[in-house]
C-alpha positions, 0 to 999 in steps of 0.5 A: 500500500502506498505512503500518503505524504504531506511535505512542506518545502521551506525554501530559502526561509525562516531564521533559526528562531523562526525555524523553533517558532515554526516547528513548535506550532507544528508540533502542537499542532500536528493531528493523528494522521496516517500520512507522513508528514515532513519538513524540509527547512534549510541547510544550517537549520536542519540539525535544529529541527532534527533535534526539536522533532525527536519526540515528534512525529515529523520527519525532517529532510534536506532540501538538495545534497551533492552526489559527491561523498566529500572534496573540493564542492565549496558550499556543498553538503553531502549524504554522509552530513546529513545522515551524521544529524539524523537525517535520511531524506531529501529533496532533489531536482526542485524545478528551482534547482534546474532553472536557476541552478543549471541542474540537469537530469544526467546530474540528478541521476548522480545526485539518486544514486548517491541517495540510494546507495546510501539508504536514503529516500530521494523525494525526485521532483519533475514537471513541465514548464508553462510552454511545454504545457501549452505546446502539448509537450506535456507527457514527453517532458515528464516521460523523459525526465523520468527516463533519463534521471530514473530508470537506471535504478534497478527495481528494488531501488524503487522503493527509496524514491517518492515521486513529485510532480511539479508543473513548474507554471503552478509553482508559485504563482497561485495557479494550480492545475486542477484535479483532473490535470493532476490525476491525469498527469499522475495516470501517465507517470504511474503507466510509464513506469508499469511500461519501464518496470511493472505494475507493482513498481508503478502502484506501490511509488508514492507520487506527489503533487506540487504547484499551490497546494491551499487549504482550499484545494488540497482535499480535492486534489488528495481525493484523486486515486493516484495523488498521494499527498503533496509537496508543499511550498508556500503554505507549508510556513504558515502552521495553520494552513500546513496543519489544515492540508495534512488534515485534508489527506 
């Protein structure tokens, strides 16, 4: 059966004070769910909120992480850092990261197998932009970034990876594809991956959806049978509004 997610992306936000207040509301918050429910602060505020959550059930994970085990990257965290605080989970290929990062699928596909040879759950992001949208390019885009990043992982690799699919035009912007986008699109990943491996590596990896996630939409969204949670960005820093989407799964 599936893991139902509910991750919040903090991006480049919250000081380490505000990172405490934030998590303390959550903590308080957080209702009795079946669904994992995550964080992903930044970088120098990890080990904080690793610490603050001991006794919580929210997990922490990374928002990036190099491929590399160590050297000359300056600026750069590795796998063995953050497994050395207790973390076994990030983020990786955030349409972010590819647009003002330069970050592409044949490095992202370093990035996974790090990950997973070390133990760790890579939650991959993937999704199209606004004119592959429009273009009709939609399902290619997300077939070969798929292609490309993932299916070199043997089978068994599968089950340390939680997909989230990102159209990159809902990402920020208050647009959101609807729910029958998203079921739609989540349809097309779960048959891609069936053709590429099959049907039991298809229905057992937990997608996401990620592009404006409100208290509004979120039940309806979840509602669909092949969204799994979601990856939430700018409504996963107001305690409230995290709190009412993980209610909503």
């Amino acid at each position: 059966m599936r893991t139902q997610i509910v991750a919040g992306n903090w991006k480049m936000n919250k000081t380490l004070s505000e990172t405490e207040v934030l998590l303390s509301e959550l903590s308080a918050k957080i209702p009795d769910t079946h669904a994992q429910v995550i964080v992903a602060p930044t970088f120098i505020n990890l080990a904080a909120a690793q610490n603050h959550l001991q006794s919580s059930t929210i997990h922490v994970a990374a928002q990036n992480m190099h491929f590399a085990e160590n050297g000359a990257y300056t600026g750069e965290i590795s796998a063995d850092m953050l497994l050395d605080i207790g973390l076994d989970m990030v983020i990786l290929g955030h349409s972010e990261r590819r647009s003002l990062f330069g970050e592409d699928d044949a490095l992202l596909a370093k990035k996974v197998d790090t990950a997973i040879g070390k133990g760790m759950t890579a939650i991959f992001c993937f999704g199209e932009e606004l004119d592959e949208r429009k273009s009709g390019n939609h399902f290619s885009v997300v077939e070969n970034q798929l292609k490309q990043a993932l299916f070199h992982l043997e089978e068994k690799a599968w089950g340390q990876l939680v997909l989230a699919y990102e159209p990159v035009w809902a990402i920020g912007t208050g647009e959101t594809a609807s729910p029958d986008q998203a079921q739609e699109m989540h349809a097309f990943i779960r048959k891609t991956i069936a053709e590429a491996y099959n049907s039991s590596v298809a229905n057992n990896v937990s997608i996401l959806y990620g592009g404006s996630v409100k208290p509004g939409n979120a039940a309806e969204i979840f509602s669909k049978p092949d969204v799994d949670g979601g990856l939430i960005g700018g409504a996963s820093l107001k305690a409230d509004d995290f709190i009412a989407i993980v209610k909503a799964i």
